[in-house]
C-alpha angles and dihedrals in degrees: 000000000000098000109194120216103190135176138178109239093188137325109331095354120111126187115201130181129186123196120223130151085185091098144063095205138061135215133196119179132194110210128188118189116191120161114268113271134178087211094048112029103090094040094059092046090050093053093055101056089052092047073056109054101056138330134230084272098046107034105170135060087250096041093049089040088050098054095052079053096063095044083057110278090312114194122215123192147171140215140172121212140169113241101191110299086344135084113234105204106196124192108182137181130204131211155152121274112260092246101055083058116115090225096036086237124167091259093163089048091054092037087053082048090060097040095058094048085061106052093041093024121050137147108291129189083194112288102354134051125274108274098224082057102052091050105052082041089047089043087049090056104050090051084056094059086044088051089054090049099044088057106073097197091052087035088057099047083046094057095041083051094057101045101042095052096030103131082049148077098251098056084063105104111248086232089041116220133324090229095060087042092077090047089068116107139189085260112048090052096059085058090046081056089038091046087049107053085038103061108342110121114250139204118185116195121191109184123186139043116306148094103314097178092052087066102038088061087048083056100036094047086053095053098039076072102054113081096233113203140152092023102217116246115230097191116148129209126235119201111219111180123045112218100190130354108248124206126194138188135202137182129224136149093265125143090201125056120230115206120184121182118197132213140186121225114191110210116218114161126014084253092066091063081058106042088040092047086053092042100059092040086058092046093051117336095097149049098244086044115125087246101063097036104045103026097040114022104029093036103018093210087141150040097218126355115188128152121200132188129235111213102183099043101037085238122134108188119196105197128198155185124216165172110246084225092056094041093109094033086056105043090052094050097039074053086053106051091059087049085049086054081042087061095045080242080149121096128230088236081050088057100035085060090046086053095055093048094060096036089059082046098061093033079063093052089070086053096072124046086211089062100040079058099048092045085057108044082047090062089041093106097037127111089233134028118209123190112236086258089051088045095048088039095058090042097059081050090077127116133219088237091058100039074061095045087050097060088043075056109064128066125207117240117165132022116194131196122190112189151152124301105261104021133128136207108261106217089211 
């Protein structure tokens, strides 16, 4: 059982710790969550990768290297995530236990340390950033978008996502845009670093087995220094009511069709999340799902089929890959097998098996500290925060009726279709 201790250190900032004596190593992540912005979005995700990179203490790429030798080959890492309409900006380090440690030292206590000299005090040219850092962070940047592009699958979601959402939050890229990307200075990124610690909210996760309030006082000593105001608001809009399916087309040089249908889910009582999570798992998170089974084994009108909920937005996406000539064959039968859930055409012995497969899925989740910390810094903005058991728990709760009240539920909105240059859509 993953049992969380938290704690607010100030306004908007939270401090958690988890036990656990599984591991051999400890985590401890720094999270900032600020509502999704264009104007805002590359700016964040470059000044994460140069919080990354160094800190005030240890300026230079052997200095820096040299001190996560001595806390025993310590890792740091960044990421940065969309938590519903916000940005979730992540700066983790990883360490031994302290109790692994030669010199039984308190190793998560320095790695925290260093953690927390990088994140309030980095490497300054005044008031800006050093010029040589905010190139090679603006250069990594820019080959992460291209990352995304160059995958088709992940290209194809992106652009549904966009254009689905595009007069929201959420349609806006994670990384922003390459264009605003150049428009960044050395400047403007020290009061992006300035905005974030000011009044970005902030969750901050320590896994492992170690001294926790040694490290709540680190964290509360550095913020006791930063003048916190305007606490910024990461509330994210569901739609709950589609006006007109929309259907959209782009053309790249791909061998392979991607097709990616959208749907809304309006969420209406906690127990939709459940019952909608479990539906769409039933639908094509498996491989015994209706998806996968009918659409692509029995009719092989695709390569892959899924379909995946997101909780924090009310959005269920079915992903596919095709052959141009099957693109209308296989939206109408990826359509028919959720009418077929809408009818109760699924068996118990169908959603049983469903059950186990999730449930093996979030029993997973307590075997790696890096997705215990992402499961938690993706509940982070949620009313309420379930362990994976809890989670699981309340999953295999869920009734057939419900799984069928869940599919009345959702409502298609946007239907994208990524495919060569020059095709064009067969009607047979």
């Amino acid at each position: 059982m993953l049992d969380r201790q938290t704690n607010q250190i100030c306004e908007g900032v939270n401090i958690s710790y988890i036990k656990s004596q599984k591991f051999k190593v400890a985590r401890v992540s720094f999270t900032v969550f600020v509502p999704l912005n264009k104007e805002t979005a590359s700016l964040n995700a470059v000044l994460l990768a140069v919080l990354e990179r160094s800190c005030k203490k240890y300026p230079d790429f052997s200095s820096f290297n040299k001190k996560l030798e001595e806390l025993y080959g310590a890792n740091i890492y960044s990421s940065v995530d969309k938590v519903g309409d916000s940005q979730a900006l992540t700066i983790s380090a990883v360490c031994i236990n302290d109790d692994s440690a030669f010199d039984k030292s308190k190793v998560t206590l320095n790695v925290a340390e260093l953690l927390s000299e990088m994140i309030f005090n980095p490497c300054l040219d005044g008031e800006k950033f050093r010029e040589e850092d905010v190139i090679q962070a603006k250069r990594q940047i820019k080959e992460m978008i291209q990352s995304e592009q160059n995958d088709k699958k992940s290209y194809a979601k992106l652009r549904c996502t966009e254009l689905m959402c595009q007069d929201e939050k959420f349609g806006i890229n994670k990384y922003g845009k390459k264009e605003d990307i150049d428009k960044i200075t050395s400047e403007n990124l020290f009061q992006a670093w300035k905005n974030l610690l000011e009044t970005g909210k902030t969750e901050i996760l320590i896994l492992g087995n170690h001294d926790y309030n040694a490290a709540y006082k680190l964290f509360l000593e550095k913020f006791s220094k930063i003048q916190r105001k305007n606490i910024q608001k990461c509330e994210t809009f569901i739609k709950d009511r589609v006006e007109n399916v929309r259907e959209f087309e782009d053309f790249l040089d791909v061998s392979q069709c991607k097709l990616v249908i959208g749907f809304r889910v309006p969420i209406k009582t906690e127990e939709y999340i459940f019952s909608t999570g479990l539906m769409s798992a039933l639908l094509g998170g498996t491989p015994t799902s209706k998806l996968f089974l009918n659409v692509r084994e029995t009719l092989s009108l695709c390569y892959y089929c899924s379909s995946n909920f997101n909780k924090d937005k009310g959005i269920m996406f079915i992903e596919s890959g095709i052959e141009q000539k099957n693109f209308i064959r296989a939206k109408q039968e990826i359509l028919k097998q959720l009418e077929e859930i809408k009818k109760g055409n699924f068996s118990e012995e169908e959603l049983d098996e469903t059950k186990i497969y999730l449930s093996q899925s979030f029993k997973k989740i307590e075997d790696s500290l890096s997705a215990i910390g992402g499961w938690y810094i993706c509940q982070s903005l949620s009313k309420k925060v379930f362990t994976p058991k809890e989670y699981a728990n309340r999953i295999n709760s869920v009734t057939k009726s419900q799984i069928i009240e869940a599919a009345k539920n959702i409502q298609l909105d946007t239907i994208y279709l990524l495919m060569g240059k020059g095709g064009k859509i067969s009607e047979t």
